[in-house]
C-alpha positions as CSV (number, residue, x, y, z in Angstrom):
1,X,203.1,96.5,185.3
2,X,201.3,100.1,185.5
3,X,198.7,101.3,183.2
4,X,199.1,104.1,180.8
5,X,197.4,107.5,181.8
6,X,194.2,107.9,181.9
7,X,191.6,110.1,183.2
8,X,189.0,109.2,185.9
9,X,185.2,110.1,185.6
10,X,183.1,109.3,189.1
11,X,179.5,110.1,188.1
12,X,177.0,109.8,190.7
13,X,173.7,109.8,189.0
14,X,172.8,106.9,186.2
15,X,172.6,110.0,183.6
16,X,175.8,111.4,184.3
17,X,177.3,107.8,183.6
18,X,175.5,107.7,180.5
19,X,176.4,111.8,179.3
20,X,180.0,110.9,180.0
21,X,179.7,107.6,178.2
22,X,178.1,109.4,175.4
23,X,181.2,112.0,175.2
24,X,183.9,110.4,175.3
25,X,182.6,106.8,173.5
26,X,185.1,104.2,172.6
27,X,187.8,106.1,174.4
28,X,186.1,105.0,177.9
29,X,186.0,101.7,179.8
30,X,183.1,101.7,182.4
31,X,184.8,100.3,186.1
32,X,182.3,98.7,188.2
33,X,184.2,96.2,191.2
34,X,187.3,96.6,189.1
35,X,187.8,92.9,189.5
36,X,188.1,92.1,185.5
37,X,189.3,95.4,184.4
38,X,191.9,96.8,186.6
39,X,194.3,93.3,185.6
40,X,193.8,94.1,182.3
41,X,194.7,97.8,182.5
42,X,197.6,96.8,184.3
43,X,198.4,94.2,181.9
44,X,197.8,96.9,179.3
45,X,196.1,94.7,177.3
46,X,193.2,97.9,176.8
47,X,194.3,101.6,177.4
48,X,191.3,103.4,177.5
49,X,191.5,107.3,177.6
50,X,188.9,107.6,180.3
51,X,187.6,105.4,183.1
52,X,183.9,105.9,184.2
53,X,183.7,104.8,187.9
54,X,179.6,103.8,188.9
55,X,181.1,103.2,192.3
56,X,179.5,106.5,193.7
57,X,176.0,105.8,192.3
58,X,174.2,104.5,195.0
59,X,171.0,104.1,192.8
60,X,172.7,101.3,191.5
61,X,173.3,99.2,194.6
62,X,170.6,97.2,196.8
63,X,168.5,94.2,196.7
64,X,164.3,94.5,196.5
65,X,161.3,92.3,196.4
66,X,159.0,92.9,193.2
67,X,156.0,91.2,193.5
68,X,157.1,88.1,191.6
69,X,160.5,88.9,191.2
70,X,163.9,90.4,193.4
71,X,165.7,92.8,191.7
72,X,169.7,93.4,192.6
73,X,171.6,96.4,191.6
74,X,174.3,95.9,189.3
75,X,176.3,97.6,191.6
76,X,175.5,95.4,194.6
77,X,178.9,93.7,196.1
78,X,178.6,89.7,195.8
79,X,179.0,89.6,199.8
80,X,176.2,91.5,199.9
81,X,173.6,89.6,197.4
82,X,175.4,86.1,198.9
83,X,174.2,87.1,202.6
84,X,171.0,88.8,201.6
85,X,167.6,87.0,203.0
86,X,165.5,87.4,199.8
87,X,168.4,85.6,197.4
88,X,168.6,83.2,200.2
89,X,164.6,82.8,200.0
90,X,163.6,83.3,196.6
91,X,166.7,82.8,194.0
92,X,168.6,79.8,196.1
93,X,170.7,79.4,192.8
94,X,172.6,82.7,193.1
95,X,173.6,82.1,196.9
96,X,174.8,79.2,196.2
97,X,176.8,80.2,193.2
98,X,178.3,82.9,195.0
99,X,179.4,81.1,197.8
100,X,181.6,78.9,195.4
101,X,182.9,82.8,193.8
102,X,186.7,83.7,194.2
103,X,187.3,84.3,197.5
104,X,186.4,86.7,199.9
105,X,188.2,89.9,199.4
106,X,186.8,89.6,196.1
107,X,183.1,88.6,196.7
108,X,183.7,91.6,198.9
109,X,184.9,94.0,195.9
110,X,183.5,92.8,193.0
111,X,179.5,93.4,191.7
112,X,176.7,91.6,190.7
113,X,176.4,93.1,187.6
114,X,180.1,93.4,186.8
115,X,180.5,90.1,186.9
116,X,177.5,89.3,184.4
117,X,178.3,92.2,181.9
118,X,182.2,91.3,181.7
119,X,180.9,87.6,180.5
120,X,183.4,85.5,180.8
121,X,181.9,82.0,180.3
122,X,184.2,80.6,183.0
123,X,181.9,83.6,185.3
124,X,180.1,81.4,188.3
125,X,177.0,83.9,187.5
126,X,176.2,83.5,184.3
127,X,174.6,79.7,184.6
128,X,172.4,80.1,187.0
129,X,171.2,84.0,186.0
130,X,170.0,81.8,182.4
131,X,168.9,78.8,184.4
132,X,166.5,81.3,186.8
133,X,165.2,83.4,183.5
134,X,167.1,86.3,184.9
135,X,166.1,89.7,183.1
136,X,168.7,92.3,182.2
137,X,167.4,96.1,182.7
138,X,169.6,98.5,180.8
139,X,169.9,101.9,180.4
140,X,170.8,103.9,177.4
141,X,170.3,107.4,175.5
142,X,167.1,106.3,174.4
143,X,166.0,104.9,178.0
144,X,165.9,101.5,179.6
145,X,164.7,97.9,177.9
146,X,164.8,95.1,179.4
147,X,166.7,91.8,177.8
148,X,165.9,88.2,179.1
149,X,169.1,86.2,179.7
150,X,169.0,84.1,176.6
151,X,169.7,87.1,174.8
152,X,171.9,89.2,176.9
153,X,174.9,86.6,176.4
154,X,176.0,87.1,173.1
155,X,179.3,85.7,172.7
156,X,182.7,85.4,174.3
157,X,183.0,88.3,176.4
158,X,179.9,89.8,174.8
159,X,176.8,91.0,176.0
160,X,173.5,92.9,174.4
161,X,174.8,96.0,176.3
162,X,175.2,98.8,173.3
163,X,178.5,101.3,173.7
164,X,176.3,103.9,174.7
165,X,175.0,102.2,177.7
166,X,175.1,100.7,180.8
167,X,173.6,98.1,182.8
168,X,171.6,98.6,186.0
169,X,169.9,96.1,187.6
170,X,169.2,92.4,187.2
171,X,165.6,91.1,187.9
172,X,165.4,87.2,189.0
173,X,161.7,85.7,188.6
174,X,161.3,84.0,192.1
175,X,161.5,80.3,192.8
176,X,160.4,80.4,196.0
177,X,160.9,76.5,197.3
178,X,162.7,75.2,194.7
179,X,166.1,72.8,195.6
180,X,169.4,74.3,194.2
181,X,172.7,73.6,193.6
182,X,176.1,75.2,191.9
183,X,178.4,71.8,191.5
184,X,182.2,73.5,190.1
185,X,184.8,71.5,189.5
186,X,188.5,73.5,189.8
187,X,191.8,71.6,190.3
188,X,193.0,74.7,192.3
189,X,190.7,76.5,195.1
190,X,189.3,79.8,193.9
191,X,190.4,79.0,190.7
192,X,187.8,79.7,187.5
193,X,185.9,76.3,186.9
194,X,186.9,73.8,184.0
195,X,182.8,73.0,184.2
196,X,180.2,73.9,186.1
197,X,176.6,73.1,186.8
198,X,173.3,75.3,188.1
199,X,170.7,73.1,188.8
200,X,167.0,74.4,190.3
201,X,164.2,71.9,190.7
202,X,160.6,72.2,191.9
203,X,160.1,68.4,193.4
204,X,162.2,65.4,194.6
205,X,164.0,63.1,192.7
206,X,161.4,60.5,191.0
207,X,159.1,63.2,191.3
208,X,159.9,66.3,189.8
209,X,157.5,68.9,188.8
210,X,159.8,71.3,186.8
211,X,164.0,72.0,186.5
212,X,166.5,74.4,185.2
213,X,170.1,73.6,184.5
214,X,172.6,75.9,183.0
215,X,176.0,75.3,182.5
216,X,179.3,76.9,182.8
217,X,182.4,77.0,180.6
218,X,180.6,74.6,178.2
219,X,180.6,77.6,175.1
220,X,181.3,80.8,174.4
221,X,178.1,81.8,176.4
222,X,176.2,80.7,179.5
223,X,174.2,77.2,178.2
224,X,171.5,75.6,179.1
225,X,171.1,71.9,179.6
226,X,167.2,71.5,177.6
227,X,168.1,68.2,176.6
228,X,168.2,66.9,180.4
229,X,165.6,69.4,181.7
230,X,163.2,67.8,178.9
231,X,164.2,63.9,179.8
232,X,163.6,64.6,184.0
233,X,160.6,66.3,183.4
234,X,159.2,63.4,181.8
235,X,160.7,60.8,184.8
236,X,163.6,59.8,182.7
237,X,166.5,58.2,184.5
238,X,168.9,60.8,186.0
239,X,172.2,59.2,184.6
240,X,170.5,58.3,181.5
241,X,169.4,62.2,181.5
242,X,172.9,63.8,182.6
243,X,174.4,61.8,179.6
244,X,172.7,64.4,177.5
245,X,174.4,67.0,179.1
246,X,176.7,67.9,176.5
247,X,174.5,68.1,174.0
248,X,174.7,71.6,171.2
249,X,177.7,72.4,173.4
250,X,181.1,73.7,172.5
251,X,183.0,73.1,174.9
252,X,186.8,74.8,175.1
253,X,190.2,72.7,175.2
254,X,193.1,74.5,176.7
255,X,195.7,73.8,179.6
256,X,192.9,72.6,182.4
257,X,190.7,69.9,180.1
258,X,190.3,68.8,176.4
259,X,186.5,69.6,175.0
260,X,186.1,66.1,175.7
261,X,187.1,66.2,179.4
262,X,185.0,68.9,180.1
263,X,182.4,66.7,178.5
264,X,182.4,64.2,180.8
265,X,182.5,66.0,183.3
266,X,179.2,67.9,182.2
267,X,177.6,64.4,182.5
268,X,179.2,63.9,186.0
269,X,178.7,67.3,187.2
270,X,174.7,67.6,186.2
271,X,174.2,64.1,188.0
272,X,175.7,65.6,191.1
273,X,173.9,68.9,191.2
274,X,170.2,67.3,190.3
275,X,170.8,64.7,193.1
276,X,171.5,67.6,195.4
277,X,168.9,70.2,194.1
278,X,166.6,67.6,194.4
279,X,167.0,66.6,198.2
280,X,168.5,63.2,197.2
């Protein structure tokens, strides 16, 4: 199918995004990799008047060190942030996750910060950014703020992003040394996953000093797993501790898994991607 008409806005500068977001308002859909929006325009399932490309603003690409932090562009290509040494180094958690992303045309087309903003709770990204304490740096009329991960997913599809403005970068606290591992399950390569799990732990198993564990297509939102970060950190049992996995979940039923499949499998899944964080 082909979209209806629209017109095409290619900014180059952060504030010429924003003044042409600010004119034309609900009429305009921002296109960052296009790998989320241009299906649905061609699906004509939105028909937005004008589309904002932030593909020529090179501000917006690029991955830094920041003292105690790396910072990646929302504009920065997944190929590039799953290649780049300082990810590899300091945020372990993304690379993996984006080596287990679509494949790799679209690792090569779609962003960083695309991915996150268009929230889809089935989105490889979304898990670890929470489980890492990822910040959100957004820019609007009024300036930029900055919104940590447990508030920037709000619902299905939703993020803390206003109308009015547009994210620019993502900052990642580093966890330089810490074990890591993105465990998917998918019945088809490539495919979204029924259930996913980000694990990131500081220590070896029987012996670990701190952990983070978010999970994927478990809600409407990222989640994370407290209930098992709080039973290893005290030396609990690690199937004892992955049983809790599920807990103040909400887990989706639909063609690929009932709630309580996907359940399960959060038990199965966190046990996996501890064991392997964790050295074991």
């Amino acid at each position: 199918m082909i979209p209806t008409q629209f017109d095409y806005v290619a900014p180059t500068t952060v504030e010429d995004a924003l003044s042409a977001l600010a004119t034309h308002g609900d009429d305009a859909k921002i296109l960052a990799g296009g790998q989320s929006l241009l299906p649905v325009l061609r699906m004509r399932l939105n028909a937005p008047e004008v589309v904002i490309d932030l593909g020529k603003i090179e501000s917006l690409r690029g991955i830094r060190d920041d003292g105690d932090a790396i910072v990646i562009g929302a504009m920065t290509p997944h190929s590039v942030v799953g290649s780049d040494p300082l990810v590899h180094e300091h945020a372990l958690l993304i690379h993996q996750a984006v080596e287990h992303l679509a494949d790799e045309q679209i690792r090569h087309r779609g962003t960083f910060g695309g991915a996150l903003a268009h929230a889809d709770p089935a989105g490889d990204l979304g898990a670890p950014a929470l489980a890492l304490g990822a910040s959100f740096v957004i820019a609007g009329p009024g300036g930029t703020r900055s919104v940590p991960a447990e508030e920037f997913f709000v619902d299905l599809f939703e993020t803390a992003i206003g109308d009015d403005e547009i994210l620019t970068e993502v900052r990642i606290p580093k966890h330089t040394g810490w074990g890591a591992h993105y465990e998917k399950f998918v019945r088809v390569a490539h495919q979204w996953p029924i259930v996913a799990v980000a694990a990131t732990v500081k220590g070896s198993l029987g012996a670990i000093d701190d952990i983070a564990i978010g999970l994927t297509n478990m809600g409407s939102t990222p989640l994370r797993a407290r209930a098992v970060e709080d039973a290893l950190r005290g030396g609990g049992d690690l199937t004892e501790a992955a049983a809790l996995a599920d807990q103040d979940t909400n887990p989706p039923s639909d063609l690929n898994g009932e709630a309580s499949y996907r359940r399960h499998l959060s038990h199965v899944l966190t046990r996996r991607a501890v064991t392997a964080a964790a050295g074991g």
